[in-house]
N, C-alpha and C positions, 0 to 999 in steps of 0.2 A: 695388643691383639686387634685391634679395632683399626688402628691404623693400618696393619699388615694386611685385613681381609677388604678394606679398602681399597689397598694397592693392588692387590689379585684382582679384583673385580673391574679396578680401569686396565686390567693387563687383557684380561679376558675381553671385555670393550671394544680394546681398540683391535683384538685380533679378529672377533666376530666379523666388525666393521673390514676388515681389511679383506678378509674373504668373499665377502657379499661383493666390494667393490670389484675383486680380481675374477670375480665368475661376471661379471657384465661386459659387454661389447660395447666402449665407445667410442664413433667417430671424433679422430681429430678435429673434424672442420664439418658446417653446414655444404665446405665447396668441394667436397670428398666429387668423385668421379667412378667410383666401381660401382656399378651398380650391380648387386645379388642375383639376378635373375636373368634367364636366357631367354624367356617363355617370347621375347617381341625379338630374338633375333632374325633377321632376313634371311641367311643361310639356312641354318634351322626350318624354317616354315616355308621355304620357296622347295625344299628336298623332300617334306612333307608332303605338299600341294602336288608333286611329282609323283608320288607314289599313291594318292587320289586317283591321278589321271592314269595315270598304268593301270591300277585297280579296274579301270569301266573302261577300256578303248572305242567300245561302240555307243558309249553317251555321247551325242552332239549338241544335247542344249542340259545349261547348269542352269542356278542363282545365287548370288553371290549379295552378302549383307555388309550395307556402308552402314559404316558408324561412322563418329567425329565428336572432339572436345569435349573426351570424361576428367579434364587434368581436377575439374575439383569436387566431383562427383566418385569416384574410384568406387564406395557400393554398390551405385546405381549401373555401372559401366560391368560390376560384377552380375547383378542381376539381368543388366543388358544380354551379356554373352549367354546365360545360363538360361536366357529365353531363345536363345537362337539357335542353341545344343540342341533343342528340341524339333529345328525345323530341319526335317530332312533335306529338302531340296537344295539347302544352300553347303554349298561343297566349300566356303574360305569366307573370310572378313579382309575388308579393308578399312584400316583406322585410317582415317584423314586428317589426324595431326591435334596438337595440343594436350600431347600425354603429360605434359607438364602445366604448370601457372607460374612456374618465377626460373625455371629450368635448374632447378638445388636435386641432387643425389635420392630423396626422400619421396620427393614426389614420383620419380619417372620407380621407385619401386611400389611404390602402391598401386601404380595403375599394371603397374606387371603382375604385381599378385595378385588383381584383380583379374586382367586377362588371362593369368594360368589354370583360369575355368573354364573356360572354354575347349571343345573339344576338336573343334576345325583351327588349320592355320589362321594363322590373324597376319596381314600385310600392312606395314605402317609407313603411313609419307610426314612428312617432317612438318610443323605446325609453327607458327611464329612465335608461339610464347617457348618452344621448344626451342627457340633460336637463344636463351636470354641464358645470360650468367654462364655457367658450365656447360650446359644442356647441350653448344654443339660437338664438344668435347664427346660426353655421355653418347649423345646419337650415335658417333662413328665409330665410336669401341662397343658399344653394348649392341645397337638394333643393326646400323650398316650405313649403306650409303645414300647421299643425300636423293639422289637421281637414281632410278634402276628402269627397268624392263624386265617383261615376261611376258612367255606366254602358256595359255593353256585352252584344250579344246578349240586350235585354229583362231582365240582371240587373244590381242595381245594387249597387255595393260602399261602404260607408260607412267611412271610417276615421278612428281619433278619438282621443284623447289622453287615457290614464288612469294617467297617471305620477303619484302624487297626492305624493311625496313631493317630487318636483321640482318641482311646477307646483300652482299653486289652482284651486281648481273648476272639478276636472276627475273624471270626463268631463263637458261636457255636455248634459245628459239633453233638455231642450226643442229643442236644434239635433239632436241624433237623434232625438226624434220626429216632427221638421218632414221630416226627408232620407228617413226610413223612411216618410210618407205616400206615398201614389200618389193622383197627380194625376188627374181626372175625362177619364176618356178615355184614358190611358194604358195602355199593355201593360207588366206587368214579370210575369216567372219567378220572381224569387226578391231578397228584400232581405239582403245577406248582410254583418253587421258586422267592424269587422279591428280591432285593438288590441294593443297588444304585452302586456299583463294580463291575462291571465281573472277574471271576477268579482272583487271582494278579498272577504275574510272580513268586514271590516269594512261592506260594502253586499252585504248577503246575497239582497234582494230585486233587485238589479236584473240576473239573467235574470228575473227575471218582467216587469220593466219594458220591455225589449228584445224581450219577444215579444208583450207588449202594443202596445209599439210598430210592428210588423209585422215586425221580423228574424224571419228565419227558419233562421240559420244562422250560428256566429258562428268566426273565427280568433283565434288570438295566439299567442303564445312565451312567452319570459321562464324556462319552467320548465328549459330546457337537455333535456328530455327529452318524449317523447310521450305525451298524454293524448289521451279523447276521450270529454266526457261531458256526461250534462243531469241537468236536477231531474226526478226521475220525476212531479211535478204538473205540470211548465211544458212539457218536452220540446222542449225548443230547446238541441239540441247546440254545443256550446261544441269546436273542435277545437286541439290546443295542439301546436306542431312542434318535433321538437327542434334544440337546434345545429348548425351545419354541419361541426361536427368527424366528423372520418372518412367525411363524405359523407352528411349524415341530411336531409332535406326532405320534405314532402307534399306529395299531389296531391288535388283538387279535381275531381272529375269532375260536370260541370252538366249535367242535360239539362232541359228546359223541364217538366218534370214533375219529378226527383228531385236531390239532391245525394249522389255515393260518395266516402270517402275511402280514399286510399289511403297508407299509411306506408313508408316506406323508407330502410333503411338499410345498404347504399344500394338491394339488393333489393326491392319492392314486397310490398306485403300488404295487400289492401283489409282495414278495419277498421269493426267498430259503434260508437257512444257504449252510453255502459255507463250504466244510472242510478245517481240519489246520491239 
């Protein structure tokens, strides 16, 4: 008897076990590529952002909240958005890249289930740690394309991929020359470039290329903290946002004549570009 209720009991065992294991989901691989969520698609959030601008046809001046590099922060980039739900004025977000840190399946969902708090479109430009492992892969099936354009409210936002150490010639320059024209007959306020890199040391001249090309205004991240400057001959401010750690983002204030920015962390501080 003792042996028999022995046996029952490794039967039952191992079927408990077997159940538990068949109700769990687990990836094959760390290098899985689907990522679960849509909330950072560009289709998604550019049709969104459209139906914004349909909504107010006689708004002419928005603001618009830069973020940049929550890939290892994902709470704080939650708490980031869900302070910015709060600010009426700004009609979309732009993430400026590093929704990842090693570019693996795991990461780019936590920062999306992070972002799926947010109540405005969120617009993402590609980040160099975004470049690693899978991640370029991930990019172009889950969010979109590396390079895009849009516009809204007569400005038009350009973003573009200057990851050079991940990616080959990059950025470029003749596909933002052509997005920076204005078309004959066309209205725009203002051409304003997004990049997860300010200038590199290495291409010293291209703010001057950028403002030749008609930017008039440019974003990025990458540095984890706040700058905000231009070449004193070129004067095409370059604005740089820090991390989302402990709640830091900028804001963008457009009106059909001027561009302000504002810093904060999390408190606001309109701020000037400083010459170099």
């Amino acid at each position: 008897m003792k042996l028999f209720m022995q046996s029952v009991n490794r039967v039952i065992f191992v079927a408990i076990i077997t159940m538990l294991v068949a109700s769990c989901k687990f990836d094959i691989s760390p290098w899985e590529t689907d990522v679960g969520c849509a909330t950072l698609n560009l289709e998604k959030n550019l049709a969104w952002l459209s139906e914004i601008e349909q909504a107010s046809p006689d708004q002419d001046s928005f603001s618009v909240a830069v973020i940049g590099d929550p890939q290892q922060y994902p709470g704080d980039l939650e708490l980031t958005v869900k302070k910015i739900n709060n600010i009426d004025k700004i009609d979309f977000i732009v993430l400026l890249g590093d929704l990842a840190e090693t570019g693996v399946e795991k990461e780019y969902e936590w920062t999306c289930k992070a972002a799926s708090h947010s109540t405005k479109p969120i617009l993402a430009v590609i980040g160099n740690h975004d470049g690693l492992a899978y991640g370029p892969v991930i990019w172009l099936e889950t969010i979109g394309p590396y390079d895009y354009s849009f516009t809204y409210k007569n400005t038009k936002f350009v973003a573009y991929n200057d990851n050079k150490y991940e990616f080959e010639d990059v950025p470029d320059k003749e596909w933002l020359e052509d997005e920076a024209s204005i078309a004959i007959g066309e209205v725009r306020n203002h051409t304003i470039g997004m990049s997860h890199i300010e200038p590199w040391d290495s291409e010293p001249t291209l703010t001057d290329d950028l403002k030749s090309f008609g930017f008039d205004h440019m974003f990025h991240a990458h540095n984890h903290k706040f700058d905000y400057w231009q070449k004193t001959e070129v004067q095409l401010p370059h604005f740089i946002t820090a991390n989302t750690l402990d709640v830091k983002y900028g804001i963008a204030n457009i009106t059909p004549d001027a561009i302000s920015i504002e810093q904060c962390e999390p408190e606001c501080t309109t701020v000037l570009p400083t010459n170099r």
